[in-house]
Structure formats: C-alpha cells, structure tokens
N, C-alpha and C positions, 0 to 999 in steps of 0.2 A: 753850378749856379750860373745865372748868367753874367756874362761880362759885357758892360757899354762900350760901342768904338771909340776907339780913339780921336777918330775927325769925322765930318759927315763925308757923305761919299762921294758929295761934287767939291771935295777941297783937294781934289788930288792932284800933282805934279801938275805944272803946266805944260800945253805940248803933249802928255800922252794920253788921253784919248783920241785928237789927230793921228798918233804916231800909232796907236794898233788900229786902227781903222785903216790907215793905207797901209800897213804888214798883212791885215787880213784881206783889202783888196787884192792888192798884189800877187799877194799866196796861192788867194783861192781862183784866181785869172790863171795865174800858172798851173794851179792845182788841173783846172777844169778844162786847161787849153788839150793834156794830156786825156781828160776822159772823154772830150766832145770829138776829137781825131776819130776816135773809136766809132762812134755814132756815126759818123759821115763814112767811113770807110764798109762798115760792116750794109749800110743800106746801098755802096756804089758796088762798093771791090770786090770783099773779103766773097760772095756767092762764085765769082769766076777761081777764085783765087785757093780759098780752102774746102771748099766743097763740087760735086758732082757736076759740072757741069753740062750733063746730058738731061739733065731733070734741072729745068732753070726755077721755077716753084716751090719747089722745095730747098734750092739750095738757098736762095734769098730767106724763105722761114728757118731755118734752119741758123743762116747768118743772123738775123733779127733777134735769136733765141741766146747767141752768146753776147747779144747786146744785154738780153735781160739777164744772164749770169752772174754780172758783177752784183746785182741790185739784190739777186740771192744770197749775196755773199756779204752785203752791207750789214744784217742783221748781226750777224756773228759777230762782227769788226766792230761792230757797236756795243755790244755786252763789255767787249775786251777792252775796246781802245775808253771806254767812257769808264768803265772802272779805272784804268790808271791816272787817264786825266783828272778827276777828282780827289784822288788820290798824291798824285804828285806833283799834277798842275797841268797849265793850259796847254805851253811853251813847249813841252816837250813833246806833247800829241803831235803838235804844228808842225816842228821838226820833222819826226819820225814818219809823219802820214805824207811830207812831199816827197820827200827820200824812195819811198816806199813807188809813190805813183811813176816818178822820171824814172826810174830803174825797169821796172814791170813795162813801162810802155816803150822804151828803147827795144828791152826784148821783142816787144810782138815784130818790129822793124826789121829785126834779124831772121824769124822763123823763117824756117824751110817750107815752099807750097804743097801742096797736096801730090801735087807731079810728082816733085821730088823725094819724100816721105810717106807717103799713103794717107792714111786715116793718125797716123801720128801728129799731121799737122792740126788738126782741128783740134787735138785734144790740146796739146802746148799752146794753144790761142786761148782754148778757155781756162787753163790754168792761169796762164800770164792775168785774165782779164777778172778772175778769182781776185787775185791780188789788188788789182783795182779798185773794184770794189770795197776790200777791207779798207784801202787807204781813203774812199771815199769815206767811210764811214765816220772818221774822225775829224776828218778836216773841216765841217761846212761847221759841226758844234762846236770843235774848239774854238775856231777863228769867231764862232756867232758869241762864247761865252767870254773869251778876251775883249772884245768891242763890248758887251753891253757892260761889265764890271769895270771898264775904265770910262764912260760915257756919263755924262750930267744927267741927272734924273729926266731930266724935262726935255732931253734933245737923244735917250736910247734908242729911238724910231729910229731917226737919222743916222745916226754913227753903225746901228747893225746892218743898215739895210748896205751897208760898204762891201758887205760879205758875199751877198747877191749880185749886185752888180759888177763884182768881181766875178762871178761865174759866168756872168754876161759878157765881160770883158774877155773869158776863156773861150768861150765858146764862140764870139765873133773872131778872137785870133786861130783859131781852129778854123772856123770856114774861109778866113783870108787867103792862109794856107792852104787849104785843098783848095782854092779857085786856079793858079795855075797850074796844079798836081793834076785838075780833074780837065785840063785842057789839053795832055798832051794825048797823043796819036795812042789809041789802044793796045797797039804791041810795049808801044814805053810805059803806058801808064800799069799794067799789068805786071810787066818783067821786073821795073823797080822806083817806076815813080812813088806807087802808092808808101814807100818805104820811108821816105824822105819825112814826111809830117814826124814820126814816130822817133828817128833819128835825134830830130830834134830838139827831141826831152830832155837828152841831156842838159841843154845849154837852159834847160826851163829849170830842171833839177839846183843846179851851181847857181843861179840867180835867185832861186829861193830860198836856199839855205842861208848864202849871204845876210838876205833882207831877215831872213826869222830869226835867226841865231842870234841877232843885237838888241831886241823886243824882249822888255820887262817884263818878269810875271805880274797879273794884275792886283790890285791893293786887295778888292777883298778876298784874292784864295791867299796871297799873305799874311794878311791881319788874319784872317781864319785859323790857319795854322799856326801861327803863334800863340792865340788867343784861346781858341777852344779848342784845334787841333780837327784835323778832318776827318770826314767820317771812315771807320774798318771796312766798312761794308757799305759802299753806297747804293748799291744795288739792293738792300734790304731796307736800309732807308727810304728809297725809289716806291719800293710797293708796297711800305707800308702809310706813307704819308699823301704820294702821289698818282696813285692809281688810277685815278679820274683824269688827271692832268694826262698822263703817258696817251691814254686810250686818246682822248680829244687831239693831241699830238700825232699820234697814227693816222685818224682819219683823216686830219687835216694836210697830214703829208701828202693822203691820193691826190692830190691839186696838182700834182707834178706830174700827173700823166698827162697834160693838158700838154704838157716840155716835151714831150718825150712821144707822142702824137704827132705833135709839130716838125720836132728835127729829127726823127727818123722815119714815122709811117708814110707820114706824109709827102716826106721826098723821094722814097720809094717809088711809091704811088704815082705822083707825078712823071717820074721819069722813067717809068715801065712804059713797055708799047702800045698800054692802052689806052696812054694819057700823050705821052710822046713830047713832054717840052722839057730842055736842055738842060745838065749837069749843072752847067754853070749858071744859067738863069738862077734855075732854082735856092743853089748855094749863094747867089747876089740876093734871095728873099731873105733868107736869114741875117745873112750879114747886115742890112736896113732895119730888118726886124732889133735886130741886136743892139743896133747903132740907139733906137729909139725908148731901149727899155734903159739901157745906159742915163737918159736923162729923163725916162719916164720912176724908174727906182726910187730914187734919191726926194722926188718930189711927193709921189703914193707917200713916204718914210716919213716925213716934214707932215704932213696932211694928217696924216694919223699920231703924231706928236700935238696936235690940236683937237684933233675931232676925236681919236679914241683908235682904236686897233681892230675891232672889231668891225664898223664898219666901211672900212678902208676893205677890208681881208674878204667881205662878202660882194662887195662891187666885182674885185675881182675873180672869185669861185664862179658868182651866178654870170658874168657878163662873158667868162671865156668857154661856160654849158654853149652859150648863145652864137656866139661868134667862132667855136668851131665851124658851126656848118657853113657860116657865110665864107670859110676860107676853104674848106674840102668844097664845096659846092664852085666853088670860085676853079681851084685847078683842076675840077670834070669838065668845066669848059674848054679850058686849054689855052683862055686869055688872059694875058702877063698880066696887062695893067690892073686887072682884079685878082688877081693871083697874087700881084704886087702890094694891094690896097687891104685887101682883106686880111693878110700875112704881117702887115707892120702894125694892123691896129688891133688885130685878136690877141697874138704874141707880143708885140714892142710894146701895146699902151695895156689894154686892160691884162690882160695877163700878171702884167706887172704892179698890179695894185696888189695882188695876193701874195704876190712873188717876191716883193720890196717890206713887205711888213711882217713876214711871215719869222722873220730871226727875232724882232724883240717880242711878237704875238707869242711864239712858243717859247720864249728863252723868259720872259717874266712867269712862267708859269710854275719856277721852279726856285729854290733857293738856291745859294751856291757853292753848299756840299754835295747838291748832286745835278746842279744844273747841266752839267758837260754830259750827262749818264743819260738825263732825262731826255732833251733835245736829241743824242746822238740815236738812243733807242727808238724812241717814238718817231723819227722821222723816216730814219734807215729802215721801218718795216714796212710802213708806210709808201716810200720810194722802190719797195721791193717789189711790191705790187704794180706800181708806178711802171716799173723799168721791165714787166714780162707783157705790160699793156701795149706794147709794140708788137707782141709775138701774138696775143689774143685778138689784135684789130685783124692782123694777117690773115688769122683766120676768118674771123667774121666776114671780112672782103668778099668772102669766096673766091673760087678756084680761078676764076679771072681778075681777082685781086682789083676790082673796079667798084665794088657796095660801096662807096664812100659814104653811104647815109646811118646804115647803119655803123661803121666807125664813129662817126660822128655823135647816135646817140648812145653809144657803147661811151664815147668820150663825156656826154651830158650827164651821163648815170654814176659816173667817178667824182664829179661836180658835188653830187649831193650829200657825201659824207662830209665834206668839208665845212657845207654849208650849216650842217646839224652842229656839228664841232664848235663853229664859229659861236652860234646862236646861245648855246649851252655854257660855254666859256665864261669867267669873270675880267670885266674890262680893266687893263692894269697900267693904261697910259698914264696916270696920275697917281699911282701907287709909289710911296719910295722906295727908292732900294733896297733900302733895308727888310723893309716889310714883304717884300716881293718872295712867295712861292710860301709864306708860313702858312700851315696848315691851321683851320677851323677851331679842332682840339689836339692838345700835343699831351704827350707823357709828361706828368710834373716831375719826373726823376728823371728827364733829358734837358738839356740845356739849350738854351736857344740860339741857333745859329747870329754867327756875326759877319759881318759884311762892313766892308772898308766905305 
C-alpha cells in the first residue's frame, strides 16, 4: 500500500543541499578535468604520438576516433553503474566512478608510444579511455540525482545546474593546464610534456575521494528504502513506466555534440595548416568560453526555476544550430578577435542555456527508484553519439579537413532532435517532488514510490 512521507522534501537538514551541490561541483570539476585532458590531447598530441605519423590525416581521424570510444563505452557503464545506484544509492556510484576516472587516466600518462611498442600503443590508449568512459557514465547522473533530491522544490534548476558547471569548471581546469604544456618546444612537448596533465590525476583522484566520502546519502533514496524499499529491477521499472521519458532523454542528450564540436573538431580545425592560428590562442578560446558558462549556468538554472525548463532548454538547442556557424565561419577566417567573439558567446553563453538546465530538465522526468538508471541511460546513449560526432565532422571536412560548413550543418542537424524532445516533454518546474516522474496509469498492486 502506499505509505505518506514522513516530512515534505523542502524540510530537510539545513546546510545539505548547499553541501551536495558543491560535492557534486567539486566532483564533477575533477570528474571532467580528467576526461577534457583527453579531448585536448587526442586533437594536439596523441596523432604524432600514437599513430602513423607518415599519413598525418588519418592519424589525427584516427586520434579523434578514440576520443569517441569512451562515449561508446558510456552506454554499458550506464545499464551497470545506474542499476546499482538505484539500488544502493547515489554515494557510492560518486565514489567508485572518480576512483575509477584518476586511475584510468594516470594510466594513459604512463603508456609507452607507438616507437616504442608498435600498434600495442594505441590499443592500451583505447582500453585506458574504455574505462573512462564507463566512469563517465555514472558520475554526471549520480552527482545530478544527489543535488536534485537534496534541493527545495522551487530552487532544483539551480542547485543541479552545480553539476554542469562543474564540468565547466573541469574542463577550463584542463585547458589551463595544457596552455603551458602546449607551449613547450615540440621535441619536449612530444617526449614528455604531454604526460604531465594526465599525471596529475592522481592528486584529482585523493581530493575527490576526500570531499565525497563525507556526503550524506540523500533523504528520499533513504526514506525510500526504509519505507517502501527500492526497486529489484530498476531497469524493468525503467521500461515499463518510462519509456517515453528515456527516449526524449536520449534525443535531448545529442545537444552535447554542440561540446564536443567545439572542444575538439573545432580546435583541430583551427590549428591544422589550413587554418594555421596557435595552440595556445586557441586553448585561450575555451578557457574564456569556459570562464563565461561558469556564470552563464547558474543564471540559464535560476531563469528556468521561474519561467519553466523547457524553454530555457530550447533557446539553447535552437540558438547553438545558429551560432555554430558564426564561430566555424569565424576560425575559416583566421581572425582572433572573431574567433574569440563567436567562441564565448556560442559555447560560454547560449550553449549554456541547454547545458545549465539540462540536469533538472532530465532528472524531473523520472522518480527516484529509478531516477540515477533513467538520466544515466538516456543521456550516456545520447552522448554516445555525441562523442563519435568529432570523428563523423572529420570526415565530412573532407580530405583537406577545411568544409567547415558543412560541419556546421552536420552540427545544426544534431540540434533538432533535442528540439523535438524539448517540445514533446511535460513542463515539471512546478511539479513537487514528490509527484515528479509518476506515471499517467500505474498497476493498482504497486505501491507508490516515496520521496523524502
């Protein structure tokens, strides 16, 4: 039968939804600072480094391609890691998926190059980056379903969007890092600079652990499992209540090839010979970029805690169709100041309207016996696709890797599933908590989930 909670869900502890909103900042800054190295590396380094370098074209596709590996390898990590966290909680996903990431990416820091191992190196790069991947797969939904179930009804925009802006915070600490990695003299940067970023995970690893380890699980997978006890199978649960949900999840996830366009086709592109403007320049675009979603986040998040989720989340789908090309059109010219201009306000501002709402857009969609299964599944397949759209622009470029137009409407045409998603979606910024992800019609011999 059903059992009433115990409190409403904005009478919880004071202090903690603060305190997992900055564990999942934190987390997922470190989380990401380790997968965005990756990204930067594989579009500078890793083509001299692990592959052929008598054939420069292919080794760069090639490189770009084990960027999209991990994002192959998300799906899986997400069937897995989201059934236990449902299962056992948020807390431990958190743990186990940083653990997972500083470890895998120290490795890739140590591999041996192509010189020195043959064709063994490339394979132990996409193994290491396999792993990555799965660890991605848990971390963005656990840390999104800890914040929205500790978070006041009326302020869950805000408090998730901490998850996102956390990956902002990784990935500008990731390019800070390569900018004087990517300054040193080619024989150093080759031999062992490039090594150093990756190195450095460790100390990302032992500062994460710290800060997660001391983070409460949240009231309602507690009261849950006291109360009604979680679900055996939440992945049956999943497709039998959520099916519409998961899919509008997936589509909405391609939105993240707009990221993944940005920080890696794109700086390619740029800094190939056909384009010819600086390592560093370039990696100063993102970092600005970075800087500005930082404080563009948090506000989109606030904005759609009033006006609604939905169209917060469609400004930015439809606005970053449009403002790709004004930034790929911007570095075919080969002038900074547009290069610079175009780059902070496609990625830093509108970008980030999609990007900043997208944790409680998808994480309301679902209740919270399977919310960690729902969001991790549908996004991570979503993302899958996301993360081989680096390898599919490469090709579309053509053999001189210069079509930036058609990249761009390659990248417009990823836009529009999100935008169906959005449309189709029910608006749940004023939905409570409690009520959030119940299905239509339920089995009168299930009971009704409960939430803290």
């Amino acid at each position: 039968m059903s059992v009433p909670a115990s409190a409403p869900h904005d009478a919880a502890p004071p202090g903690q939804p603060k305190k997992a909103a900055l564990a999942a900042w934190i987390g997922s800054a470190l989380e990401y600072y380790d997968f965005f190295i990756y990204g930067s590396a594989a579009a500078l380094i890793f083509p001299d480094v692990f592959f052929d370098e008598s054939d420069p074209a292919t080794a760069t596709l090639l490189s770009l391609a084990t960027f999209g590996v991990a994002y192959a390898a998300r799906p899986v990590g997400a069937f897995f890691l989201g059934h236990i966290g449902d299962r056992m909680g948020r807390k431990k996903i958190m743990v186990f998926t940083l653990i997972l990431m500083g470890v895998s990416t120290f490795v890739i820091g140590c591999l041996p190059t192509r010189d020195q191992v043959g064709t063994l190196a490339p394979v132990l790069l996409v193994l290491c980056r396999v792993l990555q991947g799965i660890s991605a797969a848990g971390e963005q939904a656990s840390a999104n379903s800890m914040t929205l179930e500790h978070a006041p009804a009326h302020k869950r925009g805000f408090y998730t969007s901490f998850t996102l802006s956390g990956t902002q915070g990784g990935q500008l600490l990731a390019t800070l890092v390569f900018l004087p990695v990517a300054a040193l003299p080619e024989e150093h940067l080759l031999a062992w600079g490039w090594r150093v970023p990756f190195w450095l995970s460790v100390l990302v690893a032992i500062v994460g652990y710290v800060i997660r380890r001391k983070l409460d699980e949240t009231p309602a997978f507690a009261q849950q499992a006291v109360t009604e006890g979680v679900a055996k199978m939440p992945l049956a649960v999943l497709a039998r209540d959520h099916w519409a949900d998961v899919l509008r999840v997936v589509a909405g996830a391609l939105i993240a090839s707009v990221s993944t366009i940005f920080t890696v086709w794109a700086l390619a592109y740029a800094t190939s010979d056909t384009v010819g403007m600086s390592r560093t320049a370039m990696l100063w675009v993102g970092a600005l970029a970075n800087v500005a979603a930082l404080a563009a986040i948090p506000l989109w998040a606030m904005l759609s805690d009033r006006i609604g989720r939905r169209p917060v989340y469609l400004i930015g789908a439809v606005g970053s169709a449009v403002t790709m090309f004004l930034y790929l059109w911007a570095i075919s010219t080969g002038s900074y100041p547009l290069t610079f201009l175009t780059g902070i306000v496609a990625f830093g501002v509108v970008y980030s309207a999609a990007n900043g709402v997208w944790p409680a857009f998808y994480g309301e969609m679902f209740s919270t016996r399977v919310r960690l299964s729902g969001v991790a599944i549908g996004t991570q397949i979503g993302f899958a696709v996301a993360g081989f759209a680096v390898t599919f622009a490469a090709q579309i470029a053509g053999p001189d890797g210069d079509n930036w137009l058609a990249v761009a409407l390659f990248t417009a045409a990823l836009c529009v599933p999100p935008v169906i998603a959005a449309l189709s979606a029910r608006e749940t910024h004023k939905v409570s908590t409690e009520e959030l992800g119940k299905p239509a019609r339920r089995n009168a011999a299930e009971p009704e989930t409960v939430t803290a």
